[in-house]
One Martini backbone bead per residue (centre of mass of N, CA, C, O) as a GRO file, in nm:
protein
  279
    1UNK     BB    1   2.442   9.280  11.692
    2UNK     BB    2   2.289   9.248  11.397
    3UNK     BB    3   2.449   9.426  11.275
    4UNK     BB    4   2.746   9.274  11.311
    5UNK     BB    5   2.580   9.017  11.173
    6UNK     BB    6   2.612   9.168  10.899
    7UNK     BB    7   2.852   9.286  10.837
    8UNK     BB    8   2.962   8.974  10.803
    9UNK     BB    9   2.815   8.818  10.637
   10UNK     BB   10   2.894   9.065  10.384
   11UNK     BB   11   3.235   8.998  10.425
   12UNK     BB   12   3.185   8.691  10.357
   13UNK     BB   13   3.051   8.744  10.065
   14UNK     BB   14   3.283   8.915   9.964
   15UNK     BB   15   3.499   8.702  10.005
   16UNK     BB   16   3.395   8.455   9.820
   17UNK     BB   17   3.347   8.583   9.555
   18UNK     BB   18   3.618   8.695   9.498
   19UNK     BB   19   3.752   8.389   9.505
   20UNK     BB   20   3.538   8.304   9.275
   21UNK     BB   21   3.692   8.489   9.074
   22UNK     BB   22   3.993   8.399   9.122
   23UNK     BB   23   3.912   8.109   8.954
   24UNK     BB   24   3.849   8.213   8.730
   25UNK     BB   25   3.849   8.198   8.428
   26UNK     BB   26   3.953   8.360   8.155
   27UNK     BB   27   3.857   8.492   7.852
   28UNK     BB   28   4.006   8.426   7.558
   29UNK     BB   29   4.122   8.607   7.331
   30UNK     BB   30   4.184   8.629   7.014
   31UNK     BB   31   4.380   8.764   6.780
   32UNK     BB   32   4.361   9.038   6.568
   33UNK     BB   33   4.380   9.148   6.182
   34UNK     BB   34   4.308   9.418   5.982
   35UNK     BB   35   4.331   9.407   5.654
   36UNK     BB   36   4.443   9.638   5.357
   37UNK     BB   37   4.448   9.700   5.041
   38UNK     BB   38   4.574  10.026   4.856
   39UNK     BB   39   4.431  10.248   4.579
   40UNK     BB   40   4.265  10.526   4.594
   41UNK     BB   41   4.023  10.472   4.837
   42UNK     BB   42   3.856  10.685   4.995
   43UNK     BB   43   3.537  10.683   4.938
   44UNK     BB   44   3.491  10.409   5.178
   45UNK     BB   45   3.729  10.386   5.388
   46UNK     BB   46   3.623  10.468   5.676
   47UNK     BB   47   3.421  10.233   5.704
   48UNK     BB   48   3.584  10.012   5.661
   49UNK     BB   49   3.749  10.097   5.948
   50UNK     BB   50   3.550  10.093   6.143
   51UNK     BB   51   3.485   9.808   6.095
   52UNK     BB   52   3.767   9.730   6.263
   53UNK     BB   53   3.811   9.839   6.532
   54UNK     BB   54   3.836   9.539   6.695
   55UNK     BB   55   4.104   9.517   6.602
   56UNK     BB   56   4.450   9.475   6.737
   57UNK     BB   57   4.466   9.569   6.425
   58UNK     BB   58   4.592   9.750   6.153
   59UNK     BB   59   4.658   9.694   5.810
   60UNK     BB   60   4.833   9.875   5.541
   61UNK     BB   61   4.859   9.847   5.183
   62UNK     BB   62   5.019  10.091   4.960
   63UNK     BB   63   5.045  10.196   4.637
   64UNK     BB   64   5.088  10.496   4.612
   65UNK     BB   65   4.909  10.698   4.656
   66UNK     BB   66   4.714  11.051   4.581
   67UNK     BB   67   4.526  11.033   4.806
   68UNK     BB   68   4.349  11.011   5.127
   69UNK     BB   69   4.397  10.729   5.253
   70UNK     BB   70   4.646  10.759   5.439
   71UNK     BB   71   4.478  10.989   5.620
   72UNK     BB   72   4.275  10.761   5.724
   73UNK     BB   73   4.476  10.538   5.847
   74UNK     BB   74   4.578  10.740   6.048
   75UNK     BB   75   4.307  10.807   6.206
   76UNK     BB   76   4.287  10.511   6.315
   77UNK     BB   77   4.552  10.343   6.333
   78UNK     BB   78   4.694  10.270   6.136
   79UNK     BB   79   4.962  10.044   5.977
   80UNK     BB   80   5.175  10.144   5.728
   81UNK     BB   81   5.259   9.999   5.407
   82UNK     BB   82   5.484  10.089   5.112
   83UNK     BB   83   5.426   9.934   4.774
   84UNK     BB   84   5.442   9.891   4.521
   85UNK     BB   85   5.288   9.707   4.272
   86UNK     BB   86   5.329   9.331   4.219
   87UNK     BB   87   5.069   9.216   4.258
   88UNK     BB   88   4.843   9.010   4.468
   89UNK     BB   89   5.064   8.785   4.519
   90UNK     BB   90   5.293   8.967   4.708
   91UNK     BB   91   5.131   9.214   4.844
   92UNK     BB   92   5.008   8.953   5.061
   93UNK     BB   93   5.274   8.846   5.149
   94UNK     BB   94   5.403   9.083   5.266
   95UNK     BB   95   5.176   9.157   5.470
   96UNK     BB   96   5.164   8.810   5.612
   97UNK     BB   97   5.440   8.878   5.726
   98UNK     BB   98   5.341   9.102   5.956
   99UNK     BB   99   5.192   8.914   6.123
  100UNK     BB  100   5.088   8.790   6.480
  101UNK     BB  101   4.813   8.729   6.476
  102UNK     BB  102   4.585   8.461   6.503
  103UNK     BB  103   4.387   8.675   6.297
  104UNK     BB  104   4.220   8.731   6.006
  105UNK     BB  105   4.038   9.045   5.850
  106UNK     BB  106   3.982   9.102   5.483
  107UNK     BB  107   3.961   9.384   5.284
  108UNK     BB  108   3.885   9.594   5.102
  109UNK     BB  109   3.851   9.931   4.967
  110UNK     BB  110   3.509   9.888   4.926
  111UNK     BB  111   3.440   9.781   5.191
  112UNK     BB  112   3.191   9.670   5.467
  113UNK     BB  113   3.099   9.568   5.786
  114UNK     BB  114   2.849   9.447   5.950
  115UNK     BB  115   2.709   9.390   6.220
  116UNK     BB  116   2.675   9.116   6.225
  117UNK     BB  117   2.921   9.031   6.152
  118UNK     BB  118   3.094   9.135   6.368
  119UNK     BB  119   3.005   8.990   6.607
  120UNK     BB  120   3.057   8.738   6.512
  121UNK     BB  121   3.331   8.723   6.479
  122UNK     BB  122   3.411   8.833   6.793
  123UNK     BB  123   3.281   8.545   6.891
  124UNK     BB  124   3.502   8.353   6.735
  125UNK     BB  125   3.749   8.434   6.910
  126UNK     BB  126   3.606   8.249   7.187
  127UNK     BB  127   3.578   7.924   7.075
  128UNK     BB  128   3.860   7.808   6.912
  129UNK     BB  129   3.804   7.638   6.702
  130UNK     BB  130   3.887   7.395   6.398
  131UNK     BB  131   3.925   7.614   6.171
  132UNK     BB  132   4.116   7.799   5.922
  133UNK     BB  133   3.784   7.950   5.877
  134UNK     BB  134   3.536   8.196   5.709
  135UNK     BB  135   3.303   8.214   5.557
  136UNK     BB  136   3.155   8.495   5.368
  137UNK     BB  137   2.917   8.714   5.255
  138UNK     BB  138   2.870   8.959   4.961
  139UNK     BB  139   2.729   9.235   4.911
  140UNK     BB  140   2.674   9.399   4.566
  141UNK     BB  141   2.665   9.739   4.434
  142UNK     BB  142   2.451   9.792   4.112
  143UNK     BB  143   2.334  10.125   3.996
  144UNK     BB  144   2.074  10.061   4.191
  145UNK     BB  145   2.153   9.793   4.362
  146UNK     BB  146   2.148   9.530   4.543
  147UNK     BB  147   2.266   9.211   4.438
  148UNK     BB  148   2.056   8.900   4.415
  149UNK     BB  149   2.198   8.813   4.146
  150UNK     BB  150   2.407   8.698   3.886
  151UNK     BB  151   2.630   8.630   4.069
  152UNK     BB  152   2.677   8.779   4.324
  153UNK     BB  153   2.483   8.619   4.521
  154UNK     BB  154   2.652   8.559   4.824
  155UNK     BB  155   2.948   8.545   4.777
  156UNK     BB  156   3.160   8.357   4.918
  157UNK     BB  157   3.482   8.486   5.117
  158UNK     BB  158   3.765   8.462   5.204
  159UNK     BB  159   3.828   8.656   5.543
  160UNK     BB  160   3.809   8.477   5.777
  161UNK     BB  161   4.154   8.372   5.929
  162UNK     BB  162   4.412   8.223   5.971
  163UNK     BB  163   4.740   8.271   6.065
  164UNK     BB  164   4.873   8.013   5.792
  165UNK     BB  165   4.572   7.910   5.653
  166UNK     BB  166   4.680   8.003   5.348
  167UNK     BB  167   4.647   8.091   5.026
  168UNK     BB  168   4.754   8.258   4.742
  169UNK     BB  169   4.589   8.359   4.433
  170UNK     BB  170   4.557   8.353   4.083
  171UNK     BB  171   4.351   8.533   3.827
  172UNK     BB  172   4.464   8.741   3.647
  173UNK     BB  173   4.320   8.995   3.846
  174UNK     BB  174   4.213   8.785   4.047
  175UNK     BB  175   4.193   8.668   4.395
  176UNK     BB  176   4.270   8.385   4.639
  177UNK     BB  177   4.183   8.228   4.894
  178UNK     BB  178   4.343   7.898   5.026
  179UNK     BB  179   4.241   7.664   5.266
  180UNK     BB  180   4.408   7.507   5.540
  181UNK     BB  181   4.134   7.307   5.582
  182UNK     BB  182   3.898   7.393   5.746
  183UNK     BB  183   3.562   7.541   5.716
  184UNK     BB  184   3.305   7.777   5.755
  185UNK     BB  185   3.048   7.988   5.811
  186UNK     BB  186   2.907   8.304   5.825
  187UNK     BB  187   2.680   8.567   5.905
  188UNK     BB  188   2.675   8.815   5.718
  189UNK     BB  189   2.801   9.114   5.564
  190UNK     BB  190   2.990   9.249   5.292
  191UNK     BB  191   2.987   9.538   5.195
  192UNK     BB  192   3.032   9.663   4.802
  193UNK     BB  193   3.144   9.905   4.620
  194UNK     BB  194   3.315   9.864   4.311
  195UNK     BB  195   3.143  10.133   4.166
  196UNK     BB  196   3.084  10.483   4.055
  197UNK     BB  197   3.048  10.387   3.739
  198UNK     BB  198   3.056  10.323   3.472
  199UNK     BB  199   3.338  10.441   3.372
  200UNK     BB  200   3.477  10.228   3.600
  201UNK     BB  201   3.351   9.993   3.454
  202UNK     BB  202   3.559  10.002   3.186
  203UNK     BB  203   3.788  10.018   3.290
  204UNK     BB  204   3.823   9.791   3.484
  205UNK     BB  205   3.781   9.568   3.197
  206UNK     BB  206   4.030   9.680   3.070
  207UNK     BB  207   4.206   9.526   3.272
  208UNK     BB  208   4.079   9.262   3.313
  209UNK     BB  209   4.114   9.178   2.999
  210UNK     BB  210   4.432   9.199   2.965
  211UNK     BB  211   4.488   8.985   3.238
  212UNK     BB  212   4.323   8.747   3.096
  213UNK     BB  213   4.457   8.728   2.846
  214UNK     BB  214   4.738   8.657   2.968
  215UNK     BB  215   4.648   8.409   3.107
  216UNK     BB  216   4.565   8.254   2.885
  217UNK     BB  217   4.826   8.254   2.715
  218UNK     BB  218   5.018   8.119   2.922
  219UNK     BB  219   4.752   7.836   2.863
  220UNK     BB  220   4.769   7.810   2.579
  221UNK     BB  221   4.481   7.962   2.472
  222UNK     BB  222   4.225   8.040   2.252
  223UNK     BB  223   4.137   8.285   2.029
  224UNK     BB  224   3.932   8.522   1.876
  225UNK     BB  225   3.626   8.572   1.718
  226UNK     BB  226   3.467   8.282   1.790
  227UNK     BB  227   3.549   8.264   2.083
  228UNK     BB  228   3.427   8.522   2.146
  229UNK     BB  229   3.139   8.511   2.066
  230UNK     BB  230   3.086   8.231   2.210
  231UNK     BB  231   3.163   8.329   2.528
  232UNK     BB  232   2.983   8.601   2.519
  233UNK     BB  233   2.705   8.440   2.511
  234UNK     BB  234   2.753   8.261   2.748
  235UNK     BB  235   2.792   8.504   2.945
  236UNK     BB  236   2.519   8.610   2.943
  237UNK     BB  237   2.302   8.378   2.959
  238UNK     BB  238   2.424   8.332   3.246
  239UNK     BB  239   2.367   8.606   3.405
  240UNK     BB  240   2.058   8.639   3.279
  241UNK     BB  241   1.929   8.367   3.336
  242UNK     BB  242   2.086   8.136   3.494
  243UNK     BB  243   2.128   8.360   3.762
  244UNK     BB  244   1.858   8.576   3.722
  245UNK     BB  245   1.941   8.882   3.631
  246UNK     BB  246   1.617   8.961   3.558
  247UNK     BB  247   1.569   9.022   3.889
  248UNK     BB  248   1.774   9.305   3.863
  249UNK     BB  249   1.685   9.461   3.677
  250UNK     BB  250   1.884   9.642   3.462
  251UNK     BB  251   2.115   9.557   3.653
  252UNK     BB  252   2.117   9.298   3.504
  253UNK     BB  253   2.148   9.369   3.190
  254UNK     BB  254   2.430   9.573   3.234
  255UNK     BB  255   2.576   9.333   3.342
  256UNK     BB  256   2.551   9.131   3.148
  257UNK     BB  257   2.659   9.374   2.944
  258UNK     BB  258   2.955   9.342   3.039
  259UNK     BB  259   3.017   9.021   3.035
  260UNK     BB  260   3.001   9.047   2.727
  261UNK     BB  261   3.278   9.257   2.681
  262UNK     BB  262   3.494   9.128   2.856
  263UNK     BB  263   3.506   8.840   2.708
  264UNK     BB  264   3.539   8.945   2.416
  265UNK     BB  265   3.795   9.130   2.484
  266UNK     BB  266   3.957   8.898   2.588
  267UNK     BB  267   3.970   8.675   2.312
  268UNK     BB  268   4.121   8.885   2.117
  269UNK     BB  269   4.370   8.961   2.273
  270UNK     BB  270   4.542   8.703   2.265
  271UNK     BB  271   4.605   8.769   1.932
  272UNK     BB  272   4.711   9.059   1.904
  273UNK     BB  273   4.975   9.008   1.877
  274UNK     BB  274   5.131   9.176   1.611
  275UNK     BB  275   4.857   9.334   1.459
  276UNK     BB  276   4.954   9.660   1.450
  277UNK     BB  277   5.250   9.702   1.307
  278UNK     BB  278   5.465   9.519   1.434
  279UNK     BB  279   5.794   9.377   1.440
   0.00000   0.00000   0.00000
């Protein structure tokens, strides 16, 4: 009698337990996009889409690379749209064309979130909020160490974003995303290695100087060995003093100098056509 009056009541309380689960409201977690533009990213392109696994899509739009990026997106099960490269703001129309989930979440291919980044991110996609993205910090690595001064530290920007709550803009040679709506920050870095040597950042540098230059020309700026100097020197003392790059040792010296040569090299370029000898 006993044991039927227990297998009973065993009976009746996982049938209570069972109803009382059927009527709990399920928590719906929004969908999210991992997005990345890449072009020869290989380096640490791994590292990068591992840390997206938790996205219910990767999106890869890669501009004809010719390294093994493609063999890497595949390996994760990314989505590839492959596009010539028409510059950042057309690049990025094209792919959050793509996007169907509720939101986005954008690195570059030299970049990888932090866990407790992702764990962050992965809360706020159950929480709903009313705003329209979430700024986030990115701790970036030169020449021997992540730097934390030089202008370089916290460095928020917009990567965690609703599908269709942003513009893209660009300046030179580098893109913004800008919220429409409210925003919040978010704990937690994307770690980011931008140069692999000197030689890649001098690279960079004469890239980034040509289409700054191009930018200044467009905006009507003057250029000229005066305003090069002017701010290139102007440059140096932001970086090196003003926001404290020689607590960054070396590497903030470094980058000092990289960023008074970048500016030089920028202002005097405005005024280059024709100059060369050309009809």
């Amino acid at each position: 009698m006993i044991g039927g009056l227990s297998l009973s009541c065993s009976l009746i309380f996982h049938s209570t337990q069972a109803a009382e689960t059927a009527i709990m409201p399920t928590m719906k977690r929004d969908t999210v996009t991992g997005l990345v533009l890449t072009y020869n990213g290989e380096r640490i392109f791994d590292r990068c889409l591992k840390s997206l696994d938790f996205c219910d899509e990767i999106l890869v739009v890669d501009s004809q690379s010719s390294d093994r990026t493609l063999e890497i997106a595949e390996k994760h099960g990314a989505r590839i749209i492959v596009n010539p490269w028409p510059g950042p703001v057309k690049q990025f129309e094209l792919a959050l064309a793509e996007i169907k989930t509720d939101w986005v979440v954008s690195l570059d291919q030299d970049e990888y979130l932090t866990e407790e980044l992702r764990k962050n991110i992965i809360a706020k996609l159950s929480t709903n909020e009313p705003v329209a993205g979430y700024y986030t910090p990115r701790s970036s690595f030169y020449f021997n160490r992540f730097m934390k001064h030089s202008g370089w530290y916290p460095d928020y920007l917009l990567r965690f974003f609703r599908a269709g709550k942003m513009n893209v803009t660009a300046s030179g040679a580098h893109y913004h995303f800008d919220p429409i709506g409210e925003t919040a920050k978010l704990s937690g870095d994307i770690l980011h290695y931008p140069y692999e040597s000197f030689e890649q950042h001098m690279e960079k540098i004469n890239y980034y100087a040509q289409e700054g230059a191009k930018s200044l020309r467009e905006k009507g700026r003057k250029g000229g060995l005066i305003q090069a100097l002017l701010h290139a020197n102007m440059r140096f003392i932001k970086l090196y003093f003003i926001k404290l790059g020689f607590l960054d040792g070396k590497a903030g010296f470094y980058n000092a100098m990289a960023g008074y040569y970048y500016t030089f090299q920028k202002y005097i370029r405005v005024e280059e056509n024709d100059k060369w000898g050309g009809n």
